[in-house]
C-alpha positions in Angstrom: 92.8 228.2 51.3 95.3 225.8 50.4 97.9 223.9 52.5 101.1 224.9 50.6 103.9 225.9 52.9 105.0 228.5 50.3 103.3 230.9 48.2 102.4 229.9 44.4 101.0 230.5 40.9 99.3 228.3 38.7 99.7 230.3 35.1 96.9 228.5 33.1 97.7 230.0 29.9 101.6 228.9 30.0 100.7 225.6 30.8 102.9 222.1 29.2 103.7 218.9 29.9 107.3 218.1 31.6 108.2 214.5 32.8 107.4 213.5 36.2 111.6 212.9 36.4 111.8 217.1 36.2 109.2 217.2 39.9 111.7 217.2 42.4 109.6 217.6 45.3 106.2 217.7 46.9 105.3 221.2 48.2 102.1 220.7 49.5 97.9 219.5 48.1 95.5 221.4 46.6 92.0 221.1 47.9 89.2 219.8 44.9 87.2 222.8 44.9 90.8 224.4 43.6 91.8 221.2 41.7 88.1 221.9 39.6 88.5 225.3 38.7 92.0 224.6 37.6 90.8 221.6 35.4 87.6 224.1 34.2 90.5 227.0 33.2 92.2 224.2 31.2 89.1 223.1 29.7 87.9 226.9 29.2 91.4 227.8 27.5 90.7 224.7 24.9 87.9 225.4 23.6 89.0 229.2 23.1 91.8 227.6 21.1 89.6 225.3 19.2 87.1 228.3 18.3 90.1 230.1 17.4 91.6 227.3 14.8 87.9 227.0 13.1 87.4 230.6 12.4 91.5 231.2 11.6 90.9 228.2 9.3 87.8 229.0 8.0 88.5 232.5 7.2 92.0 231.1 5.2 89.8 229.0 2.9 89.3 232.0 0.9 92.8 232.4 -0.2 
């Protein structure tokens, strides 16, 4: 499926930004039908957050 020369995870919900200075090598490339499903998780795990924050916030208006 992909053509990475060693097995790995992609953990969408633990993801965060680190500087490109941390990367210290290339392991391998995803192909785009991977790359889009990743991106969609990302996307998926946003919004989940956002709907969250609204009814969190909402529900805290009361107090």
């Amino acid at each position: 499926m992909t053509e990475l020369n060693e097995n790995c995870d992609i953990v969408i919900d633990q993801i965060r930004a680190i500087d490109n200075k941390r990367l210290i090598k290339k392991i391998g490339n995803l192909p785009f039908d991977l790359i889009t499903k990743v991106k969609e998780n990302i996307d998926n795990i946003g919004l989940g957050i956002k709907i969250y924050n609204s009814i969190f916030n909402n529900s805290q208006q009361g107090f």
